[in-house]
N, C-alpha and C positions, 0 to 999 in steps of 0.2 A: 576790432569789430566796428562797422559800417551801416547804417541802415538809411534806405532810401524809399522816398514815398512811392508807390508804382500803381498799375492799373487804372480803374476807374476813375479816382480822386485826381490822376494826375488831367486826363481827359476832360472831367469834366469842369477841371479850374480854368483849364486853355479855353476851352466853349463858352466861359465866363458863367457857368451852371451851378447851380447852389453844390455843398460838396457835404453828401450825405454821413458817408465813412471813411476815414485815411486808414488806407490799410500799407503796411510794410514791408521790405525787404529786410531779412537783415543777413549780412555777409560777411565770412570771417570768421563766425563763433562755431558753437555747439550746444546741443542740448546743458550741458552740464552748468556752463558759460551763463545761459538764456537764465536756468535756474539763480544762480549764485546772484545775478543782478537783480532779481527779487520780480523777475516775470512770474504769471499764472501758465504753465501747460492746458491747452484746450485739443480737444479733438485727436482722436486715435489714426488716421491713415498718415499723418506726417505729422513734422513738428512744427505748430502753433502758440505761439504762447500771447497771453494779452499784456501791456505794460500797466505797473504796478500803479500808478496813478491814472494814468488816462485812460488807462483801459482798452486801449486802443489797437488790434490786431496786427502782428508781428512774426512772419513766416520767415525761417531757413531758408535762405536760397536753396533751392532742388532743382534736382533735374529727375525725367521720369522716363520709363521704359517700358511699352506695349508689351503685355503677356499672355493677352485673351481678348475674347473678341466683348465688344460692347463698351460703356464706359468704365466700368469698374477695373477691367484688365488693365492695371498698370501696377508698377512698381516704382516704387522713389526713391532715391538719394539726395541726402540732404548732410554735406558735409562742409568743414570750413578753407578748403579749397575751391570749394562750386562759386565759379564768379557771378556780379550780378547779371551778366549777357546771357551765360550760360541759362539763367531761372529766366531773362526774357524772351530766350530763342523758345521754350516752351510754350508762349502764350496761344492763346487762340490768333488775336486780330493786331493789326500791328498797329491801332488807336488804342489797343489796353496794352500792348508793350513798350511804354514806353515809362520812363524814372526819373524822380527830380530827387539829387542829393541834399543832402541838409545847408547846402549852403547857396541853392536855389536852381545850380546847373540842372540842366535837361540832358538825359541820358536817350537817345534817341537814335539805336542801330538798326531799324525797321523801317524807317521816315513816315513814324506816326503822327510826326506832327502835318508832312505834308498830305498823309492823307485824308487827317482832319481838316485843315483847309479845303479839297477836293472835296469834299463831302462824299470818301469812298471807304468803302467796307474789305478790306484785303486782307489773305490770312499771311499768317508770319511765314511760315515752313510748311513742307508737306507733312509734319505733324497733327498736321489739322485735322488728316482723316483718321487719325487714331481715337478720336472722342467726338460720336456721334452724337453727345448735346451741344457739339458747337453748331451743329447745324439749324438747332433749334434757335442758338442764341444768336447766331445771325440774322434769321429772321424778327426777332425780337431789337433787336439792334435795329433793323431795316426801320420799323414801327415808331422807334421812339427818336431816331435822328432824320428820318425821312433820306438816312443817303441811300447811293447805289452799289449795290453788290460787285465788285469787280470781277470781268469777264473769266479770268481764270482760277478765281473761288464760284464764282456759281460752277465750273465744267468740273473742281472737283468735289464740290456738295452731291454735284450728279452722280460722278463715279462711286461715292461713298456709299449713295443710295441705291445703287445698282449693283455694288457689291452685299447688299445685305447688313448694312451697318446699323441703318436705322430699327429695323425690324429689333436691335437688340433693348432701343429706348425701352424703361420700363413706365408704366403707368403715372409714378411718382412724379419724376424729372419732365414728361410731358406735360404733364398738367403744371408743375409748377412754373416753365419755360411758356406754353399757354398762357396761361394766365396772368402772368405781368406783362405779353405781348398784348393781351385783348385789353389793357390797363394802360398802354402806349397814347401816346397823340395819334397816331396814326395806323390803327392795328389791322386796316386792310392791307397794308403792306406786308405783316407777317404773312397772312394765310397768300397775297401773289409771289412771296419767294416761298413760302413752302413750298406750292401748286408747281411753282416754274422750276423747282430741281427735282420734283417729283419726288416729295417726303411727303404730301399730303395725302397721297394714296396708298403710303402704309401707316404713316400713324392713325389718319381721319379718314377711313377710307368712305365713309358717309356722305363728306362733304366733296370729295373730290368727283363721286358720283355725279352730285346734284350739279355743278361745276360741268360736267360734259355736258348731260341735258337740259341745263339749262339755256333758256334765249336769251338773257337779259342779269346776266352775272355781276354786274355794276353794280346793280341794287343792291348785293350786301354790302361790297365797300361804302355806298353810302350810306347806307341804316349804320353801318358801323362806325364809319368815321365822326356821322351828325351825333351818335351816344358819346362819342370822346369828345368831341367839342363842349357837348352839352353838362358835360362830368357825369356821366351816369354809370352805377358801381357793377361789381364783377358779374353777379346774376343777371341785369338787363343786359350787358353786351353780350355774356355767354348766349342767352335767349336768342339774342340776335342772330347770332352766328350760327344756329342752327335750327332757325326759322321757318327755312322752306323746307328743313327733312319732315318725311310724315315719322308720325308720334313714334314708330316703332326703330328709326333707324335715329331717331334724336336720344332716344333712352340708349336704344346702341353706342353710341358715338360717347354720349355724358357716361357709362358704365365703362369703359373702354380705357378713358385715362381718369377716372375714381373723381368724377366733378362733385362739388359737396354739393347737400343733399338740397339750399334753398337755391343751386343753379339748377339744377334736376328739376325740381320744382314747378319752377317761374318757367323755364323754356315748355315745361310738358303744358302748363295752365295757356304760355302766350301763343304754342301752336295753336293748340283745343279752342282759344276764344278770337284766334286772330281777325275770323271776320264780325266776329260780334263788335269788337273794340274800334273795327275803321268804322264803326258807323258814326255820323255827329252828333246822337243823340240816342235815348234808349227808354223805352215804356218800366213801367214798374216792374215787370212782369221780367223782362230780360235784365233790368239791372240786378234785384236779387236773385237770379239765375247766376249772376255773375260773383258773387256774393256767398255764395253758399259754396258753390263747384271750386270754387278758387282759396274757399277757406279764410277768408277776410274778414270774419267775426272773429276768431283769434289771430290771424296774423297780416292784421289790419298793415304793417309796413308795406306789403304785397301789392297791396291797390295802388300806391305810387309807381311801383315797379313794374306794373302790368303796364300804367299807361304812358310809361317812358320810351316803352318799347314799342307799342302802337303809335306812339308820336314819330320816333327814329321810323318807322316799318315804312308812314305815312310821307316821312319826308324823303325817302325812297322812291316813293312811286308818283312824287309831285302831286300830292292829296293835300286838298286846303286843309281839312282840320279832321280830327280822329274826336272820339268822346271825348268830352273835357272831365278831367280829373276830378274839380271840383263839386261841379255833380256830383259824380258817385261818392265825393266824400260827404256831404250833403246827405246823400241818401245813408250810407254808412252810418253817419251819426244819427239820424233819424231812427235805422232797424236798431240799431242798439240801446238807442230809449225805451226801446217798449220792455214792458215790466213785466219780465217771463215768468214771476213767481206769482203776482196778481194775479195774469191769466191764466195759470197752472191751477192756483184755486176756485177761479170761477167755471173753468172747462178742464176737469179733470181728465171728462173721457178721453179728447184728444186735444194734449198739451200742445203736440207738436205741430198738428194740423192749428189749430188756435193760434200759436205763437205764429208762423207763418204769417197768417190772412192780415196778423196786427203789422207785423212787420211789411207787407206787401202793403196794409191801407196807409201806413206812414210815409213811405216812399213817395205813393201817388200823389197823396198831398199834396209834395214839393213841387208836382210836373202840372203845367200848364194844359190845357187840352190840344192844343199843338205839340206837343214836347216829344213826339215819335219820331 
């Protein structure tokens, strides 16, 4: 029995990149074997097991066999004849097939190491079109290494999406593929290999729309790229990303691959106030308009997230300045001083109209008579 460090951990030691999880090969054994050495069994489609102290995950060499269409359609063998080549010839990309043995060698029959250097994305075998979330994770890859797709993986990312592969993605796996792309350094790269192998017009077919008609398609990558720069978290870049849909094909789009409910949110609030928020300033009257419609008396975290995205929106379109945050946090703490149960007992008939007027005269307060 043999176990070799493989995939990511081995990639991202070579990149000199911090090394999240070392996950395993092991070759030679069996289930029974795995057991007796006092591994954990995890996970039902193959055999997994974690190591008894480190915890560390530890897969059977396998190898796997197309039985249906989409990702699920596979079958595995996991025996202890199955060499380690054999479990690397499986891989998606030939920068995660590669293996370092436990006594440091580099197992390297794909020349991942060269095309780490290159700074190029190449799949291993034509197995690649058999699991239509490689195509997501190439993109996703694109994002977070800034390489290049090489020319004859992008022609069969095409053919894969041209046969109907992708259409089999489910909601899950997109979103989940999604979403640590828009979490990348560089997530306009995801959504330009999407668009360019033509997966963006069956998973997001919303965006791929806005994409033809639009004049000036730039401006997402940059709203998007300046939110990564900036570290700003999963609901503002999602907002981002689908900014210029109107409200009804942005709910489409966030429904479509099950986006949780404060990305839904935040993109439905950041369309609705987009042009409120470029302005550089805002009367009482529009900032708790802002305020109310956005829900920011209870999920006061929101106001930050509204104006990160009008900052990115802003930095898009080479606009000096968007409303400043602190204002409205300013105003914020101000409506929330006032004492609704005071005014509840001195204007019972209308609490709400009352609380209001206090809440709008607190605001004004803060604004200068220039302050519009």
């Amino acid at each position: 029995m043999k176990r070799f460090l493989v995939g990511g951990s081995v990639r991202d030691e070579m990149l000199g990149l911090p090394v999240q999880d070392r996950d395993y090969v092991v070759v030679g054994a069996d289930p029974a074997q795995m057991l007796r050495e006092g591994f954990k069994p995890v996970g039902a489609d193959f055999p997994v097991f974690l190591h008894p102290e480190t915890h560390e995950e530890h897969a059977l060499a396998r190898t796997e066999r197309k039985t249906g269409p989409g990702y699920k359609g596979f079958s595995f063998h996991a025996a202890p004849d199955v060499t380690l080549e054999d479990d690397l010839k499986r891989r998606d990309l030939t920068i995660n097939a590669m293996a370092r043995a436990e006594d440091g060698t580099l197992i390297d029959p794909h020349g991942g190491e060269r095309d780490l250097r290159a700074g190029v994305l190449r799949h291993v075998s034509e197995a690649f079109a058999e699991d239509p979330v490689r195509i997501l994770r190439v993109a996703r890859f694109a994002a977070r290494f800034a390489f290049a797709v090489a020319p004859e993986t992008f022609e069969l990312m095409k053919r894969m999406v041209q046969a109907g592969e992708a259409d089999a993605l489910v909601p899950e796996r997109v979103w989940q593929e999604l979403s640590r792309g828009l979490m990348e350094k560089a997530p306009s790269r995801m959504v330009a290999v999407l668009r360019e192998c033509g997966a963006l017009e069956r998973i997001l077919p919303e965006l791929d729309a806005w994409y033809t008609a639009s004049v000036a398609p730039e401006r997402l990558a940059a709203r998007l790229d300046h939110a990564a720069a900036t570290g700003a978290d999963l609901p503002v870049r999602f907002a981002l990303l689908v900014l210029d849909l109107a409200p009804k094909a942005a709910a489409g789009l966030a429904g479509r691959v099950n986006a949780p409910g404060e990305c839904r949110d935040l993109a439905a609030a950041a369309i609705r106030e987009r042009e409120l928020l470029a302005r550089p300033a805002l009367d009482a009257e529009s900032t708790l308009g802002l305020l109310e419609r956005c829900d920011i008396f209870r999920r006061p975290e929101r106001l930050g997230r509204l104006v990160a995205v009008a900052v990115s929106d802003a930095h898009s379109h080479s606009a000096e300045r968007c409303v400043p945050e602190a204002e409205l946090a300013r105003a914020l703490q101000e409506a929330r001083a006032v004492d609704a149960g005071a005014i509840a007992r001195e204007f019972p008939e209308d609490i709400p109209g009352a609380i209001r007027r206090a809440r709008l005269a607190a605001i004004a307060s803060l604004q200068t008579p220039t302050g519009h």
